[in-house]
N, C-alpha and C positions, 0 to 999 in steps of 0.2 A: 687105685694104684698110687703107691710113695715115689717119687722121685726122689733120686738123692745124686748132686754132684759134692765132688773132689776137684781139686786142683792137679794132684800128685796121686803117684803110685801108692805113694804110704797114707796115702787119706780115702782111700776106693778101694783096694785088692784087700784089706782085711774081710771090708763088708761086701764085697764080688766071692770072695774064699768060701762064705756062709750061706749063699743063696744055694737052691734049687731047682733043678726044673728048667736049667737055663737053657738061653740060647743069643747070639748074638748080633748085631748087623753093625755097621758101619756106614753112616753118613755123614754129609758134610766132612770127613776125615777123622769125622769122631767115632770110637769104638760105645755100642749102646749094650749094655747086658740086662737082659729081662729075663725076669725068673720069679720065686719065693723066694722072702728073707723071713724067715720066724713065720712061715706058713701066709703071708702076706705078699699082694701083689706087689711088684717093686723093679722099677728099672733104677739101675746105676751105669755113671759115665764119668772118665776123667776126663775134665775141658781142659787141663792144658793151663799154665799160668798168665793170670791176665786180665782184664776184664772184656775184650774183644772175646776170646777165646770161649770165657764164661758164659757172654751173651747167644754164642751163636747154641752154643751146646744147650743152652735154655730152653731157644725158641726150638731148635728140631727136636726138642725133649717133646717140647711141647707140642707141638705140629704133629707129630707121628705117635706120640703114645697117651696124649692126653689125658696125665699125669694129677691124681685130685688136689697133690700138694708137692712143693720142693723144697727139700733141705741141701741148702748147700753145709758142706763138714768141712772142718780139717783143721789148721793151727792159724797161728795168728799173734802177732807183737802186743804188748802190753803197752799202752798209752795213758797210763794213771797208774798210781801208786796201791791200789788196789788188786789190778792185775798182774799178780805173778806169775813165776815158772810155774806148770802143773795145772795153775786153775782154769775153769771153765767161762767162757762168756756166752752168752745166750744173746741175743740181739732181738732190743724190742724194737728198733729202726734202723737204717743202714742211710750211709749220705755219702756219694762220692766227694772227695775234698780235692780231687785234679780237677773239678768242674767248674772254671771261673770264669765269668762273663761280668764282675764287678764294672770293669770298666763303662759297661753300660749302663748299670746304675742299678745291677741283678746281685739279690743278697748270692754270698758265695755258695758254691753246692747247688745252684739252682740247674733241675733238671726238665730239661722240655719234651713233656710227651706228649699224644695227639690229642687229650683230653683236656689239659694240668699243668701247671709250670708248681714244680713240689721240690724241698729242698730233701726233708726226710722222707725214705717211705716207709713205712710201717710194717713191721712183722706181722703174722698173724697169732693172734691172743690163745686160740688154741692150742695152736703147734708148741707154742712157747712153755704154757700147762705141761703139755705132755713129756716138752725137754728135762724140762725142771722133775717133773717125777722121774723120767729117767736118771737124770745125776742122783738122787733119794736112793736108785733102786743099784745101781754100782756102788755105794757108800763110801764114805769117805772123801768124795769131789765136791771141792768147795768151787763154788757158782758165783758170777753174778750177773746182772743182764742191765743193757745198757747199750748204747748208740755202737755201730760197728765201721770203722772210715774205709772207705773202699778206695784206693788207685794206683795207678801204674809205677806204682814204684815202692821199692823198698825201704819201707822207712827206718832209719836209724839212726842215733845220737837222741841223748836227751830233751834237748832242746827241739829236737822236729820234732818227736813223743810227747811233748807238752805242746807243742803248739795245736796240735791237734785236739788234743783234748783242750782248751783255751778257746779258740774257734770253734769245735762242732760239740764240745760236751764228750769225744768221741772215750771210750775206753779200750777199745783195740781198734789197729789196723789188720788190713791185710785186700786182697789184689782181687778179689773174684764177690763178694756178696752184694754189692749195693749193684751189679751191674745182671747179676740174675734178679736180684727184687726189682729191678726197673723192667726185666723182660715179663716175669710175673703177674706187676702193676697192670702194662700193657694188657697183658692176657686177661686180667680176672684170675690167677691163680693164686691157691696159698702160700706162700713161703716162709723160709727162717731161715736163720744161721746160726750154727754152732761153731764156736773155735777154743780149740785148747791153745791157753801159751805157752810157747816154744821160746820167744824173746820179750825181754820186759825193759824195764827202767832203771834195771842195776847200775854201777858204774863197771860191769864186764863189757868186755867187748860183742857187737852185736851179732856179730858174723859166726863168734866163738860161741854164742849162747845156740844160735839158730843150730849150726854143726849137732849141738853135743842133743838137744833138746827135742828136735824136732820128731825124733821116732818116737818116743814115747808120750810128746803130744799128742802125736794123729794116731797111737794106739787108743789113748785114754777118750777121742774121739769115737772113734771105731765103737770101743764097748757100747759109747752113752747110746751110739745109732743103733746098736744090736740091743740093747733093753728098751729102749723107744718103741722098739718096730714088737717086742712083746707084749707091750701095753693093750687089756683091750680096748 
């Protein structure tokens, strides 16, 4: 079974619209939808914006449907001059960058799990294969894959957008995937992230990009997960 979180309505209800077979439950105050996506088992769930939010939707993902792999989806800010409106990022590692404990003498990002103190954690090599054929099999969506920054907060102006990528290598941000690959990590499960950009590095304004951009981001999301999940 595929697990796949969203943050938002418009990053889950394309690919909730296309299952069958469903049916639903509700826990933790999360709505869970299990069903077929493209004849394949599959739960989907929107966590809510966040990374608390993303974590908990993780672990009851995980706890109750014991899920072979997780794709978190959806959109995501450009933090390098590479990642434009429209394109795709694929995340070969994810790092939270609100994670600071420097002061102790902890490189920054450093994450403490019960195993590991790890700054990056790693996507899975597979999932990642099978992203990338999918963008191939939509045509036309230009890709790239690359560190993804995960934190509470909305990053915007140039200057924070570089600083990011300057410190973590990072090429998008956004609020929910390094905090499902930390619940993942814990588990032993597979994960990834996908993000389309909705805002970049323009000199537009950020809020005015996010507005105009974001639905046909997490449309062009949507698709990649619906030819993903047709892969055999």
């Amino acid at each position: 079974m595929t697990g796949i979180i969203g943050a938002m309505d418009i990053e889950v209800n394309g690919i909730i619209e296309k299952m069958t077979d469903t049916r639903t439950e509700v826990i933790s105050g999360k709505k869970f939808t299990v069903g077929k996506l493209e004849g394949k088992d599959c739960v989907a769930a929107k966590c809510g914006i966040g990374k608390v939010n993303a974590a908990v939707t993780a672990q009851t993902m995980i706890l109750r449907y014991s899920p072979d792999c997780i794709i978190n989806t959806g959109i995501g800010g450009g933090t390098c001059t590479k990642t434009h409106i429209g394109y795709v990022v694929i995340a070969d590692k994810t790092v939270q960058h609100d994670m600071d404990t420097t002061v102790l003498g902890d490189e920054a990002g450093t994450l403490f799990l019960p195993e590991e103190s790890i700054v990056y954690l790693p996507c899975d090599e597979n999932l990642i294969s099978r992203l990338k054929k999918a963008c191939d099999t939509v045509g036309g969506v230009k890709y790239i894959t690359g560190t993804v920054a995960t934190g509470d907060r909305f990053i915007s102006g140039k200057e924070n957008r570089q600083s990011l990528n300057d410190n973590f290598g990072a090429v998008c941000c956004e609020m929910e995937g390094g905090s499902i690959g930390q619940v993942c990590r814990i588990n032993k499960v597979p994960f990834a992230v996908l993000r389309s950009i909705s805002d970049s590095m323009s000199e537009e304004d950020d809020a005015v990009e996010y507005s105009t951009f974001s639905k046909a981001a997490a449309e062009l999301s949507v698709s990649i997960i619906l030819d993903l999940m047709k892969l055999p």
